[in-house]
C-alpha positions in Angstrom: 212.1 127.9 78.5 212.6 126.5 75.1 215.9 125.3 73.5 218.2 127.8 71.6 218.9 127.0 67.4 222.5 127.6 68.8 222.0 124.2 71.1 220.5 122.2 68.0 223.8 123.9 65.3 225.6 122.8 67.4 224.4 119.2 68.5 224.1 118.6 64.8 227.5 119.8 64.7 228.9 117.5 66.7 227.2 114.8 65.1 228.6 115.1 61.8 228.9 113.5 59.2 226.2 111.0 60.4 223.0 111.4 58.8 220.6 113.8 61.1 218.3 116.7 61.2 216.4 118.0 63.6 213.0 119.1 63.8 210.7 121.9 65.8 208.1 120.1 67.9 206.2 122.2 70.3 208.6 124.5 71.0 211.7 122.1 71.2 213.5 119.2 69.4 213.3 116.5 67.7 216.7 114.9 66.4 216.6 112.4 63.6 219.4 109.7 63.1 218.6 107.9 59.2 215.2 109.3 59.3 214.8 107.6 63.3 213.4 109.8 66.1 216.7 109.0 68.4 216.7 111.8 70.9 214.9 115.1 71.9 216.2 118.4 73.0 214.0 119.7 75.8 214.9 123.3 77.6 218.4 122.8 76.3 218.7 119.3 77.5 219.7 116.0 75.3 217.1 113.1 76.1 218.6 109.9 74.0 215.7 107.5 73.4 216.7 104.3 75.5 218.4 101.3 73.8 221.1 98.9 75.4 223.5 101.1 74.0 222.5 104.0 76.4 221.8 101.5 79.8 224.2 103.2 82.1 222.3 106.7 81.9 220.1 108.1 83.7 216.0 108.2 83.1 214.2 111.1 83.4 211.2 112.4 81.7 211.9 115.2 78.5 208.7 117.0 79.8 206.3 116.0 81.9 203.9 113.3 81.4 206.7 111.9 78.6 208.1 108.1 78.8 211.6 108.1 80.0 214.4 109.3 77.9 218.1 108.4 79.0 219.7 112.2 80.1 223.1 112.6 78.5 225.1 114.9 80.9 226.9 117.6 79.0 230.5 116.0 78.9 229.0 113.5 76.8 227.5 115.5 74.6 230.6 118.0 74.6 233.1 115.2 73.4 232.1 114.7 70.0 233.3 111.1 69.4 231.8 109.5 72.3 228.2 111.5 71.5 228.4 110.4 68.4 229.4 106.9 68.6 226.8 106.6 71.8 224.0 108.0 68.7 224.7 106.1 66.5 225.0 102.8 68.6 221.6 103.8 69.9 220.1 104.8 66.2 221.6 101.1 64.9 219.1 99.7 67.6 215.8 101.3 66.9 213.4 99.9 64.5 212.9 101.4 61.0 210.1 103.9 60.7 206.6 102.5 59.6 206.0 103.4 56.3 203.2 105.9 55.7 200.4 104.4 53.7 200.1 106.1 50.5 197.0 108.6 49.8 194.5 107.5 47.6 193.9 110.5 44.9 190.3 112.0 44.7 188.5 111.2 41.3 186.2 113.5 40.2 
């Protein structure tokens, strides 16, 4: 089963006014905090990418054969203030995204 736009409107919801958007991958979600993958929304399930912030959560794979991902429960994720302060926490801890190189332009 794949996740409902309804879970992600309102995930992004609650998250507001921090900077995110999510994105379609395979069927689910990713969820992008200042242009950082922080989480991913499997089958309707949050999956915070681990940092210190999260230690105290659960691991569990997003899908099999994935690295662990710290399982938010749904009262976090209900209670808008502690989801979004646990995000953000997590989001200040990742490291920036690599820059893309840039493509070179075809002469002709």
């Amino acid at each position: 089963m794949s996740t409902s736009k309804d879970t992600i409107a309102h995930l992004l919801e609650q998250l507001e006014p921090l900077n995110v958007r999510a994105r379609a991958m395979f069927g689910e979600y990713g969820i992008y905090v200042d242009d950082k993958i922080a989480m991913l929304v499997c089958d309707n399930t949050v999956f915070l990418k681990p940092t210190a912030a999260s230690d105290g959560y659960q691991d569990a794979p997003p899908y099999e054969g994935a690295k662990p991902y710290r399982l938010l429960p749904a009262d976090v994720v209900d209670d808008a203030d502690t989801f979004r302060a646990l995000v953000q926490a997590s989001a200040a801890l990742l490291p920036a995204p690599k820059q893309k190189p840039k493509k070179k332009s075809q002469q002709r």
